[in-house]
Biopython code that builds the backbone (N, CA, C, O; Angstrom):
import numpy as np
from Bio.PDB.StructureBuilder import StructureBuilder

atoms = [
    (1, "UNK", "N", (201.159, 151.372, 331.726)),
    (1, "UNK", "CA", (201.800, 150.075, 331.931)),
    (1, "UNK", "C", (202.494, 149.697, 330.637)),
    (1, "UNK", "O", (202.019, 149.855, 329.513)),
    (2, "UNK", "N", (203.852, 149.102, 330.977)),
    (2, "UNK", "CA", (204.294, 149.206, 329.382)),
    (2, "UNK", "C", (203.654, 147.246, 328.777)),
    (2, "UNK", "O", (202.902, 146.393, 329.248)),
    (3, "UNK", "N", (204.579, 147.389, 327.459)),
    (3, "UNK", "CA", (203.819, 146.142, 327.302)),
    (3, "UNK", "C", (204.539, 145.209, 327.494)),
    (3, "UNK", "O", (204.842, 144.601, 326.468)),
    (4, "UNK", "N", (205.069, 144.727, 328.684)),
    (4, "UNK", "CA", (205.687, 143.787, 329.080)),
    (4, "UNK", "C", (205.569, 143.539, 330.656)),
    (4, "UNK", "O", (206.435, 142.872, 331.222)),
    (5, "UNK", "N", (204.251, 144.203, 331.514)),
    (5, "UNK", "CA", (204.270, 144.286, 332.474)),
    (5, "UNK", "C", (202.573, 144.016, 331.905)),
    (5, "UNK", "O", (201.963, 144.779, 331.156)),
    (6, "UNK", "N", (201.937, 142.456, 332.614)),
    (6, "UNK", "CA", (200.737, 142.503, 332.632)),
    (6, "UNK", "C", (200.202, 142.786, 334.103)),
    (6, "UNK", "O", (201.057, 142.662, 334.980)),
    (7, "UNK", "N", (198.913, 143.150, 334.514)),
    (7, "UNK", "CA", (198.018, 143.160, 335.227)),
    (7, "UNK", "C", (197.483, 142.171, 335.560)),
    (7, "UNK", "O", (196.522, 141.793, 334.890)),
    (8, "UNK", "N", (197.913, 141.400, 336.715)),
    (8, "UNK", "CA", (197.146, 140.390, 337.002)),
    (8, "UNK", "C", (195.929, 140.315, 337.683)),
    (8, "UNK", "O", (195.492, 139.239, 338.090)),
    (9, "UNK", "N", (195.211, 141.636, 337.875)),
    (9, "UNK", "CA", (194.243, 141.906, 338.456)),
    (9, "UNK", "C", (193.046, 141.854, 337.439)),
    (9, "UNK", "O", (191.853, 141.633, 337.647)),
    (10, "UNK", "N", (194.048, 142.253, 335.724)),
    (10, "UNK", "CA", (192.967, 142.476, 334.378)),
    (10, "UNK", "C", (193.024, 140.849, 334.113)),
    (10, "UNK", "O", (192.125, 140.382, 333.414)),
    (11, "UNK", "N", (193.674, 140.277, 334.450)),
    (11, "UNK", "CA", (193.823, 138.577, 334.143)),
    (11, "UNK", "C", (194.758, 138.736, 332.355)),
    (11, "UNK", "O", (194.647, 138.041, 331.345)),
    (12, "UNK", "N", (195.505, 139.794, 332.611)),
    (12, "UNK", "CA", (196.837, 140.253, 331.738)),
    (12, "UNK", "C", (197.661, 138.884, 331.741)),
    (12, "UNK", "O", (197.815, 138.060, 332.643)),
    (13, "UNK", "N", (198.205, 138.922, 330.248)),
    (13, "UNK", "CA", (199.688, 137.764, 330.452)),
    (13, "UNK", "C", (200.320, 138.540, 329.237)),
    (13, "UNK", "O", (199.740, 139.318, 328.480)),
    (14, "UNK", "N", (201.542, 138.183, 329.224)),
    (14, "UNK", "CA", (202.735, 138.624, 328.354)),
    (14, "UNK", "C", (203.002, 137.442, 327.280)),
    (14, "UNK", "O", (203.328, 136.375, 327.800)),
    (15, "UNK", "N", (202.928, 137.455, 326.018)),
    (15, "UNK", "CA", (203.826, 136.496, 325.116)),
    (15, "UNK", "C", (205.105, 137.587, 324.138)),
    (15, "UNK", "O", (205.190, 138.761, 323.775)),
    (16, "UNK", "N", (205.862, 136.415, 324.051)),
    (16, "UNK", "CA", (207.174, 136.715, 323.625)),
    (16, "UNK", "C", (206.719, 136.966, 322.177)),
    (16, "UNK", "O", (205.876, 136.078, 322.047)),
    (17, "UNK", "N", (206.759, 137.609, 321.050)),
    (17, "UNK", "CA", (206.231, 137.581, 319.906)),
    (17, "UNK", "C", (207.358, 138.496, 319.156)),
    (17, "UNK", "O", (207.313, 139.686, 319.467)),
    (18, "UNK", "N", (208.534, 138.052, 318.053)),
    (18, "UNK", "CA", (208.856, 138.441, 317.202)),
    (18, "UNK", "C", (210.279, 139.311, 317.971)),
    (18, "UNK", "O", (210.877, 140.338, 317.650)),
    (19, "UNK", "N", (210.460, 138.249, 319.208)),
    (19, "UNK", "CA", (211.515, 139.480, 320.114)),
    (19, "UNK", "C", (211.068, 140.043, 321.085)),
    (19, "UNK", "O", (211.829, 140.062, 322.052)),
    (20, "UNK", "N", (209.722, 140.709, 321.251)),
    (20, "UNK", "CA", (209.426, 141.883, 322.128)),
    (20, "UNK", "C", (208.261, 141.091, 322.862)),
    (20, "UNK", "O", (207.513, 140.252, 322.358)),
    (21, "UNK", "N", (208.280, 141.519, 324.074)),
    (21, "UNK", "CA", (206.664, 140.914, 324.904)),
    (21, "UNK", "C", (205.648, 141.383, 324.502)),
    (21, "UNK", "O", (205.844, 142.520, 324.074)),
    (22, "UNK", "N", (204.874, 141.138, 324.445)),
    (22, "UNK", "CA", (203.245, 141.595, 323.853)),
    (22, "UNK", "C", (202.380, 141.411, 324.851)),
    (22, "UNK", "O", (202.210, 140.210, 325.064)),
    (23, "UNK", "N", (201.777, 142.099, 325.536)),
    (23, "UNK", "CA", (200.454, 142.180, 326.135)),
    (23, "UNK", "C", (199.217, 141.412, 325.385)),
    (23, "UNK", "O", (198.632, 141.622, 324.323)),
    (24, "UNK", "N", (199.092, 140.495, 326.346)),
    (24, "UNK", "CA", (197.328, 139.847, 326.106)),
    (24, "UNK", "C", (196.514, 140.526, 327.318)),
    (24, "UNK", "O", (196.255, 140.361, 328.510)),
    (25, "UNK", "N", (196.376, 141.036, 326.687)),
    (25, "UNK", "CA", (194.164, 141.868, 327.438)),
    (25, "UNK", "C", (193.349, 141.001, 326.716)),
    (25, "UNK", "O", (193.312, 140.720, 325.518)),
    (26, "UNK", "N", (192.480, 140.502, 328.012)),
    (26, "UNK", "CA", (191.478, 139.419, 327.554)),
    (26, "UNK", "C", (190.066, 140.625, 327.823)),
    (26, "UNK", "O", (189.503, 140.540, 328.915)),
    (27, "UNK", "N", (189.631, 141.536, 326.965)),
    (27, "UNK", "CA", (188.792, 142.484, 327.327)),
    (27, "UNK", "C", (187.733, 141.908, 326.855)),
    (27, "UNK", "O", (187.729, 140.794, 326.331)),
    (28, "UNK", "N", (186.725, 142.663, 327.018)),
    (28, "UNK", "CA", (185.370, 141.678, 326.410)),
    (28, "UNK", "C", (185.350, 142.136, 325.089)),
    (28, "UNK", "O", (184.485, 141.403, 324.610)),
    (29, "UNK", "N", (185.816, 143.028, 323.979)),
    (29, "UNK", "CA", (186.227, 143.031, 322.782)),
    (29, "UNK", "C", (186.512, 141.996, 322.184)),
    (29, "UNK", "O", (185.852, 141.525, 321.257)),
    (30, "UNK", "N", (187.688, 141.458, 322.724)),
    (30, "UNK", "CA", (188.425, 140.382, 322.160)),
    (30, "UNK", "C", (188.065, 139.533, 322.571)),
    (30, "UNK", "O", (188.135, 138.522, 321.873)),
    (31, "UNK", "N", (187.431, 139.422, 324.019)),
    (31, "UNK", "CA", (186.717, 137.832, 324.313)),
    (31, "UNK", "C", (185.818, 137.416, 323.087)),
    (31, "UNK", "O", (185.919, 136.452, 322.328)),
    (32, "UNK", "N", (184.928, 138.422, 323.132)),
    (32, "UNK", "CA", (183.825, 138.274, 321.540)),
    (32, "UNK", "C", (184.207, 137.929, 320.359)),
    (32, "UNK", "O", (183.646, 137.009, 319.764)),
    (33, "UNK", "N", (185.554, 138.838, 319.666)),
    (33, "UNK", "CA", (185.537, 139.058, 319.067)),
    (33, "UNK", "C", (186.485, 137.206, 318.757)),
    (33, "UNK", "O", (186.565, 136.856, 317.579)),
    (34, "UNK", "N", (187.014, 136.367, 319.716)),
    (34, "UNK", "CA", (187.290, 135.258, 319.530)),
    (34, "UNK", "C", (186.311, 134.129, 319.662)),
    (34, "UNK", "O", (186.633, 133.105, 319.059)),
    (35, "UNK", "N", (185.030, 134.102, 320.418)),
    (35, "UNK", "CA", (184.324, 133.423, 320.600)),
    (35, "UNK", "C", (183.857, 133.623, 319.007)),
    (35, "UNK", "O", (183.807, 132.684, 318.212)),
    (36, "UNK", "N", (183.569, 134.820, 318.721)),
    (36, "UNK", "CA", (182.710, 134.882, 317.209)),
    (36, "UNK", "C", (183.583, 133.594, 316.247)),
    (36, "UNK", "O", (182.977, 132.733, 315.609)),
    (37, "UNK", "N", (184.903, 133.685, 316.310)),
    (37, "UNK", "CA", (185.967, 132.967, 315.918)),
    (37, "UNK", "C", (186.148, 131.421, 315.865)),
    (37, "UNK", "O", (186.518, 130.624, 315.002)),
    (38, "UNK", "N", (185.695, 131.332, 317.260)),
    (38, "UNK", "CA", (186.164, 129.897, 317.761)),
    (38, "UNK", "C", (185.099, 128.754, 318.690)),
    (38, "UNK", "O", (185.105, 127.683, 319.297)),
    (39, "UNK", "N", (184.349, 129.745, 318.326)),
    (39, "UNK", "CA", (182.802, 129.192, 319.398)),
    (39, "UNK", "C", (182.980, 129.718, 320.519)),
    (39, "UNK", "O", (183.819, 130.567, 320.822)),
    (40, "UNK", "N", (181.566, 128.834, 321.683)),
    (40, "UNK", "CA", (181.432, 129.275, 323.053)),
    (40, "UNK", "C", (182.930, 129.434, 323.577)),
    (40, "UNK", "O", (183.910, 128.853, 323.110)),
    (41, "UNK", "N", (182.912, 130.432, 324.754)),
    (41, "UNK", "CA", (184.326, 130.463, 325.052)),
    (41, "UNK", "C", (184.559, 129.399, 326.398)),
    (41, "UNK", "O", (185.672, 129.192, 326.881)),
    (42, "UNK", "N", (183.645, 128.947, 326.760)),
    (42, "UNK", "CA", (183.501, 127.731, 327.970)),
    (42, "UNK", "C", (183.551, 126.325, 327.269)),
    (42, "UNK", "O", (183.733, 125.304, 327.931)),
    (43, "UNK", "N", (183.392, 126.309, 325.976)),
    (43, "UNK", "CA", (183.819, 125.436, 325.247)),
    (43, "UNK", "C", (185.201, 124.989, 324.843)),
    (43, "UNK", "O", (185.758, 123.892, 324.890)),
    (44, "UNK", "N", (185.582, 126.192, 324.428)),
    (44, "UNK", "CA", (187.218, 126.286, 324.656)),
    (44, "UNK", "C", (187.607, 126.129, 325.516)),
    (44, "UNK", "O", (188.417, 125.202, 325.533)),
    (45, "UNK", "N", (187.351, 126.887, 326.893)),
    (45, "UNK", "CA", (187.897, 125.951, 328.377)),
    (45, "UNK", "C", (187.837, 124.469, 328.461)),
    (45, "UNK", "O", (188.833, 123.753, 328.563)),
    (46, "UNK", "N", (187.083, 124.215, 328.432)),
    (46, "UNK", "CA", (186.870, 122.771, 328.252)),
    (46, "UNK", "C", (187.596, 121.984, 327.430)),
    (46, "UNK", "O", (187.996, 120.918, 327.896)),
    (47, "UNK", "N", (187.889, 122.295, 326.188)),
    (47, "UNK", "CA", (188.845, 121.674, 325.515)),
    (47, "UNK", "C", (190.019, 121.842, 325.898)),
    (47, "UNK", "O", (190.667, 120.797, 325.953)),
    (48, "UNK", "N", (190.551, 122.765, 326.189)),
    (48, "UNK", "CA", (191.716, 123.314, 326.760)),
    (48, "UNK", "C", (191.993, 122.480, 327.789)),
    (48, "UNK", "O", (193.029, 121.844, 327.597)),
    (49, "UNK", "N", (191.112, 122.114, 329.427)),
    (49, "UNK", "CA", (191.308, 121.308, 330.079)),
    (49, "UNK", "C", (191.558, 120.083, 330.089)),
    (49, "UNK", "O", (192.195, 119.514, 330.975)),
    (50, "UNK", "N", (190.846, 119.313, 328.629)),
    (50, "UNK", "CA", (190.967, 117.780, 328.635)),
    (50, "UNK", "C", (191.836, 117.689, 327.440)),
    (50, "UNK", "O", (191.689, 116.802, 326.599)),
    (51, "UNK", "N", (193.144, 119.021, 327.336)),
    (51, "UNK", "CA", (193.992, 118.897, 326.778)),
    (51, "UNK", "C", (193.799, 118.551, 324.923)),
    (51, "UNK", "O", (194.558, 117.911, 324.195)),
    (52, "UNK", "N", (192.504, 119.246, 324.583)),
    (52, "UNK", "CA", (192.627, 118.807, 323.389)),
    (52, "UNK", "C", (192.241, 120.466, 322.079)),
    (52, "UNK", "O", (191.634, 120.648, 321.024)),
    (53, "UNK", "N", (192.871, 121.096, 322.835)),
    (53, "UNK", "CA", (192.615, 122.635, 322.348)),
    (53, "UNK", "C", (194.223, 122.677, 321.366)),
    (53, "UNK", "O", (195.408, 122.458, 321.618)),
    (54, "UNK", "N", (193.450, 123.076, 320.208)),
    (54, "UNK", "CA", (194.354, 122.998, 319.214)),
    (54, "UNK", "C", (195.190, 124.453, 318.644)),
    (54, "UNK", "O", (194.695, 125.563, 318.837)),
    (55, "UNK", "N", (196.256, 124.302, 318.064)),
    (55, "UNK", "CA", (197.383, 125.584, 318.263)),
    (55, "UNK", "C", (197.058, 126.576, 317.705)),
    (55, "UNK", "O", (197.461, 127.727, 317.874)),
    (56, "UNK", "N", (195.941, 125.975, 316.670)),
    (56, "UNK", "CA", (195.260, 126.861, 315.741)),
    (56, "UNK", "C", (194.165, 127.764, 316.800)),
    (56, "UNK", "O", (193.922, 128.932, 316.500)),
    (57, "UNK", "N", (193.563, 127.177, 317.982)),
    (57, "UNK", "CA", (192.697, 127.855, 318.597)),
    (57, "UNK", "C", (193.486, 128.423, 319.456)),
    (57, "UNK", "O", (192.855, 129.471, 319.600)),
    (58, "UNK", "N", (194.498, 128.539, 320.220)),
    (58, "UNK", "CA", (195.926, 129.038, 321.027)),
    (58, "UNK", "C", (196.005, 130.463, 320.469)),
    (58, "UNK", "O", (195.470, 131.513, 320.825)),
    (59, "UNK", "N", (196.981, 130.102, 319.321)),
    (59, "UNK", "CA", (196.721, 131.338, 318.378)),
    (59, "UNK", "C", (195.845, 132.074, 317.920)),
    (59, "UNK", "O", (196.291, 133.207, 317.740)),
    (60, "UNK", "N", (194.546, 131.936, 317.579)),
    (60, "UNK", "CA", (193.563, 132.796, 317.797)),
    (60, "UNK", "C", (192.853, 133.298, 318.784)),
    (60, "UNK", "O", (191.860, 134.011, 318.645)),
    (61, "UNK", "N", (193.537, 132.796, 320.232)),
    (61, "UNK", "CA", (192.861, 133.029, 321.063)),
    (61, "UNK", "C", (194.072, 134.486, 321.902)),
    (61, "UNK", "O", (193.912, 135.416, 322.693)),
    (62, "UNK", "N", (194.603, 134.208, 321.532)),
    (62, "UNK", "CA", (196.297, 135.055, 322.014)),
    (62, "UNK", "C", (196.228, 136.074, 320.676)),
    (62, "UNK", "O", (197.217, 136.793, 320.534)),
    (63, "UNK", "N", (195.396, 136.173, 319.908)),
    (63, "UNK", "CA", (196.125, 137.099, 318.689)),
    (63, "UNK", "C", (194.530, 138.182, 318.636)),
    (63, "UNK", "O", (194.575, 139.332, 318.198)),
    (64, "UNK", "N", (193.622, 137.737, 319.002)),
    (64, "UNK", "CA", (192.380, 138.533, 319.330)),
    (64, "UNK", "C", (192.691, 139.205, 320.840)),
    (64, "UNK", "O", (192.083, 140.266, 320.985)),
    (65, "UNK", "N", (193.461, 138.833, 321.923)),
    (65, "UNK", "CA", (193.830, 139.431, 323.034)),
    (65, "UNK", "C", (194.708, 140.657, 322.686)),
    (65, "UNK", "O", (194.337, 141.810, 322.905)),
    (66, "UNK", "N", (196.001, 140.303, 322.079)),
    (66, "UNK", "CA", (196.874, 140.962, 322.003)),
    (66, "UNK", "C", (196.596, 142.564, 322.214)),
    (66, "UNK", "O", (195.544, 142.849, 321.642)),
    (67, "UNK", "N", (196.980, 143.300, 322.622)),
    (67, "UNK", "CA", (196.666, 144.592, 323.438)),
    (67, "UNK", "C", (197.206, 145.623, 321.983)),
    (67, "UNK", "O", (196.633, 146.557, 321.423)),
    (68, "UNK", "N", (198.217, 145.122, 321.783)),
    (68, "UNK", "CA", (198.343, 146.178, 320.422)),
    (68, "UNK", "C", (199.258, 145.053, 318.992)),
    (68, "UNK", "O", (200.346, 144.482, 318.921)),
    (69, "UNK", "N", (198.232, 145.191, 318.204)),
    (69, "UNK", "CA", (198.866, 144.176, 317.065)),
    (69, "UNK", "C", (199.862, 144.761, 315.779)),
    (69, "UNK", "O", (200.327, 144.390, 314.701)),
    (70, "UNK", "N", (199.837, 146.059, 316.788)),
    (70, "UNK", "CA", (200.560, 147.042, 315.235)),
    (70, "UNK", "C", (202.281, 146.707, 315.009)),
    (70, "UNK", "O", (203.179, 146.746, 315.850)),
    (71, "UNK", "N", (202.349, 146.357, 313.492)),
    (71, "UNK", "CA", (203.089, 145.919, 312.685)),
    (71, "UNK", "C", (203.219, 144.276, 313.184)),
    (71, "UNK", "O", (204.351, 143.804, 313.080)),
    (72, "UNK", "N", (202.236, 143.452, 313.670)),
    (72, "UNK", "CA", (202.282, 141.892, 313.945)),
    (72, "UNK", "C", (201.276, 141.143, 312.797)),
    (72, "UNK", "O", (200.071, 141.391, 312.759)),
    (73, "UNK", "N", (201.800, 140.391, 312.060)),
    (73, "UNK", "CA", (200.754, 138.905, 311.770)),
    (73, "UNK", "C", (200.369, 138.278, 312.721)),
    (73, "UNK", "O", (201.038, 137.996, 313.715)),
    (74, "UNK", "N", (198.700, 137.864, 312.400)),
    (74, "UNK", "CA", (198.969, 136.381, 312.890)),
    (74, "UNK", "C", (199.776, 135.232, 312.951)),
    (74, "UNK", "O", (199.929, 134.493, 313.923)),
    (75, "UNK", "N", (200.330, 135.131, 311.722)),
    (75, "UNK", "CA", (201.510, 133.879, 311.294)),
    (75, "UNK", "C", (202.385, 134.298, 312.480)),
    (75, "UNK", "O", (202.360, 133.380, 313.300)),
    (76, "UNK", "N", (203.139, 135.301, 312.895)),
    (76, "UNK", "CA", (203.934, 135.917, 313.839)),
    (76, "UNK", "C", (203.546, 135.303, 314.886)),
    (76, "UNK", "O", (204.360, 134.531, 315.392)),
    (77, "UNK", "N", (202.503, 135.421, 315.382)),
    (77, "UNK", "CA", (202.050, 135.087, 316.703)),
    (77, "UNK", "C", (202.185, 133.712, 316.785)),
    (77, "UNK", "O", (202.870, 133.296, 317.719)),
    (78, "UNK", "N", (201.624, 132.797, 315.919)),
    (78, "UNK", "CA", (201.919, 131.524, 315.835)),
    (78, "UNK", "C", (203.514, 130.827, 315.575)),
    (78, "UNK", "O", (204.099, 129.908, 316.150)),
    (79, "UNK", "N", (203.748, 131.371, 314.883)),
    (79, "UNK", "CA", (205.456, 131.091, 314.925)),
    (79, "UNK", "C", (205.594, 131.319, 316.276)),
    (79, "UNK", "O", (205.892, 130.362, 316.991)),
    (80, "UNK", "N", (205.365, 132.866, 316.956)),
    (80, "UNK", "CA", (206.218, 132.530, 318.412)),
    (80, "UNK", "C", (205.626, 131.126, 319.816)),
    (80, "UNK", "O", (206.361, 130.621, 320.665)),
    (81, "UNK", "N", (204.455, 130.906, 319.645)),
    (81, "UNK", "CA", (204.286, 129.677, 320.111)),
    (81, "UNK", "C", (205.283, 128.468, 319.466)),
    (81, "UNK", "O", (206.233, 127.895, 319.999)),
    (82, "UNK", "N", (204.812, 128.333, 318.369)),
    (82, "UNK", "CA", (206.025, 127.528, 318.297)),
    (82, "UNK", "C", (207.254, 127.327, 318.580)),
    (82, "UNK", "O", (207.511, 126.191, 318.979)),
    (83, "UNK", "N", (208.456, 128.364, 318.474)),
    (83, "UNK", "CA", (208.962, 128.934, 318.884)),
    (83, "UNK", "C", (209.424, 128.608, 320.518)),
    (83, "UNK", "O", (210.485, 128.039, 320.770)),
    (84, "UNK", "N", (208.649, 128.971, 321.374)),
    (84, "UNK", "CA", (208.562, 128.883, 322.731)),
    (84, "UNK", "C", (208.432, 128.180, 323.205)),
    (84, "UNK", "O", (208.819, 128.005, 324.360)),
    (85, "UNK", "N", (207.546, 127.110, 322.230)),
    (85, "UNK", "CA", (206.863, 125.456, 322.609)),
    (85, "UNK", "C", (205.386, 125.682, 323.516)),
    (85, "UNK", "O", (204.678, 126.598, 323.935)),
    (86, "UNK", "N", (205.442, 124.469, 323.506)),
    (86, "UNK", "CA", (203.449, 124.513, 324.106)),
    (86, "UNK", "C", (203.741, 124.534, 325.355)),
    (86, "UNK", "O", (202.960, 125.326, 325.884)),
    (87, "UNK", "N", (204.527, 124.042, 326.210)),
    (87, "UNK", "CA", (205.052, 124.502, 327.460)),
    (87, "UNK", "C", (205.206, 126.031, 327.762)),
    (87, "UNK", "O", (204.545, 126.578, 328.644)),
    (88, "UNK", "N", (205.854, 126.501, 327.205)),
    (88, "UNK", "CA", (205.644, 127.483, 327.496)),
    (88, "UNK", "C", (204.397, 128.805, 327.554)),
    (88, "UNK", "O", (203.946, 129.685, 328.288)),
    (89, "UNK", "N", (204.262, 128.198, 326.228)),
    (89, "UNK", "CA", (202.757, 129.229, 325.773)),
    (89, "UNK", "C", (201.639, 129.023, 326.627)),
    (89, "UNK", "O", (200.637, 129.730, 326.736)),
    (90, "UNK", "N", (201.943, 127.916, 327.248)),
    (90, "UNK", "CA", (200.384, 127.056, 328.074)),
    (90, "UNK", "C", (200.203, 128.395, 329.286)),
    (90, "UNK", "O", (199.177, 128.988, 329.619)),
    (91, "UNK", "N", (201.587, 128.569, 329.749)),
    (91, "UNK", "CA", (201.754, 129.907, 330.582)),
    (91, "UNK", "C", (200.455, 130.799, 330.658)),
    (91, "UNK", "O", (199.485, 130.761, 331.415)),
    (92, "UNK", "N", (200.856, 131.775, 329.392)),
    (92, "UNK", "CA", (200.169, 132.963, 329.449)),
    (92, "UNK", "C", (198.192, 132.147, 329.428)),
    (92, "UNK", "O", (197.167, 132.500, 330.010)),
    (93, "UNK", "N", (198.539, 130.822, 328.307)),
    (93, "UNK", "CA", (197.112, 130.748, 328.355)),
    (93, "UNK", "C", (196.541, 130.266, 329.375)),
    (93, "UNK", "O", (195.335, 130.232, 329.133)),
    (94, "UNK", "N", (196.722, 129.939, 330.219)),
    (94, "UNK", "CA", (196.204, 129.223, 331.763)),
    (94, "UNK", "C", (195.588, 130.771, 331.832)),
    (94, "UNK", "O", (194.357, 130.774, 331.818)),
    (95, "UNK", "N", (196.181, 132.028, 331.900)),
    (95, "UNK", "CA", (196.270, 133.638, 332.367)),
    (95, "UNK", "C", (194.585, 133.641, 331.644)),
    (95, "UNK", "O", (193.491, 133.905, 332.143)),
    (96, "UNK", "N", (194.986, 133.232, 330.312)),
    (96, "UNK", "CA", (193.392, 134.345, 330.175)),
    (96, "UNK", "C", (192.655, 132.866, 329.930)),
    (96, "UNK", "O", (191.901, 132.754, 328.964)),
    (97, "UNK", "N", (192.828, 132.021, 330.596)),
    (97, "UNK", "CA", (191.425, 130.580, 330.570)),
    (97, "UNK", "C", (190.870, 130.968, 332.329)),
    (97, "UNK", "O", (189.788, 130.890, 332.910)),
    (98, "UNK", "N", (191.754, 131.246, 332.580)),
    (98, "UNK", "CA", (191.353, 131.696, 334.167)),
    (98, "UNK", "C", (190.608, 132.981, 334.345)),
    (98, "UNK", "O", (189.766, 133.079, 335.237)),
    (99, "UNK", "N", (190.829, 133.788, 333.685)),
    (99, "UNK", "CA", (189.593, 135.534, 333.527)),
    (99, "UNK", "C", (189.158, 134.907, 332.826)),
    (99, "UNK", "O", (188.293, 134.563, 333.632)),
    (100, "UNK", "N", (188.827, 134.183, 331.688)),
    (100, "UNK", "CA", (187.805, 133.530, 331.091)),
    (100, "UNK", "C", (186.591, 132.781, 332.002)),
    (100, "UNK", "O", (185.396, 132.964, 331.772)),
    (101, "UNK", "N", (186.937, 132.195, 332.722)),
    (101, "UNK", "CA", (185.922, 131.078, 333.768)),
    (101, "UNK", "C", (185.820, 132.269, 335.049)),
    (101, "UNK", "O", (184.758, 132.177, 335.666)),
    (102, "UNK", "N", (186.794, 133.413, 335.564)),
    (102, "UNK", "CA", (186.633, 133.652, 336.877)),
    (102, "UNK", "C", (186.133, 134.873, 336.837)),
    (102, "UNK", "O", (185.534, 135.314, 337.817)),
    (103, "UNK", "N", (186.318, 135.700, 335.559)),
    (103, "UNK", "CA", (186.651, 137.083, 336.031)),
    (103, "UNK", "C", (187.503, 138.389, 336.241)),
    (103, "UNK", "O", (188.697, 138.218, 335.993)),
    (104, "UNK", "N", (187.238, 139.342, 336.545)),
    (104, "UNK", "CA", (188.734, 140.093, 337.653)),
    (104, "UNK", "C", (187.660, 140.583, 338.829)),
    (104, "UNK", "O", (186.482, 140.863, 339.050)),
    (105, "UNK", "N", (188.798, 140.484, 339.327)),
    (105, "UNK", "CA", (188.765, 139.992, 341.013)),
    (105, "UNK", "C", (189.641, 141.632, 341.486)),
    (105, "UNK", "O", (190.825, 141.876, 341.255)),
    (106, "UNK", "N", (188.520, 142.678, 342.267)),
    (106, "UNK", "CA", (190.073, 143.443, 342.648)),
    (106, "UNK", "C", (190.294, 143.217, 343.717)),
    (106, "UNK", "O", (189.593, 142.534, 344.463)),
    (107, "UNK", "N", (191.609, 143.911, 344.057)),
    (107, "UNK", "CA", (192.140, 143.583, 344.840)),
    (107, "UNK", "C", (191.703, 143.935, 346.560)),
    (107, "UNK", "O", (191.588, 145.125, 346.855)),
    (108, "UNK", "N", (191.464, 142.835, 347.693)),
    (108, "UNK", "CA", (190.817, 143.355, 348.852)),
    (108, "UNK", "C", (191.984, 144.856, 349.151)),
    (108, "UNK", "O", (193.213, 144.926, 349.129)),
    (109, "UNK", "N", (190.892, 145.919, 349.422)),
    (109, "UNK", "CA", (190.952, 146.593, 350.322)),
    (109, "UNK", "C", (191.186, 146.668, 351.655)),
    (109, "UNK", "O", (191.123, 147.753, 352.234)),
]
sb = StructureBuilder()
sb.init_structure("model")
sb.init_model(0)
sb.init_chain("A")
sb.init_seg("    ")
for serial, (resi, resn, name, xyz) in enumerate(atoms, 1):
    if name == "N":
        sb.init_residue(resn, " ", resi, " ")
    sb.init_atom(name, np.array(xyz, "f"), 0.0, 1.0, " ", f" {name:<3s}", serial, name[0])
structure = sb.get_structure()
């Protein structure tokens, strides 16, 4: 799959980063390896829902996903939210707040 084609079955989303789409895989690697980061990750849902999840946690939450970070900053990643605006970015993150709370789900047979 290239990296501009997510899996919505992996609860995959795409951000625009530096020009090129970037794959977010919300794997349990990076789920961890952001919770270690940012606290419980149902905590973050939660903030996220009552709208008070901050860009700083956005960005670390999109930059621990990212499927391949080679030759990216963090600063990068955050610039392209900005960049895109919170409208937009809210996009991909709805993608992995939703495999965050649900899961993957395959597809009925």
């Amino acid at each position: 799959m290239s990296s501009d084609q997510a899996n919505p079955w992996r609860g995959e989303a795409v951000i625009v980063v530096a020009g090129q789409p970037r794959l977010l895989r919300p794997s349990f690697t990076a789920l961890v390896a952001a919770e270690e980061e940012l606290g419980p990750l149902f905590t973050l849902v939660e903030r996220a829902g009552a709208g008070q999840l901050r860009l700083a946690e956005m960005t670390a939450l999109f930059w621990h996903c990212l499927a391949d970070r080679a030759a990216l900053s963090r600063d990068a990643v955050g610039e392209a939210v900005m960049a895109q605006g919170l409208a937009q970015a809210s996009k991909p993150l709805r993608v992995l707040l939703a495999q965050i709370l649900q899961g993957s789900a395959a597809p009925a047979s």
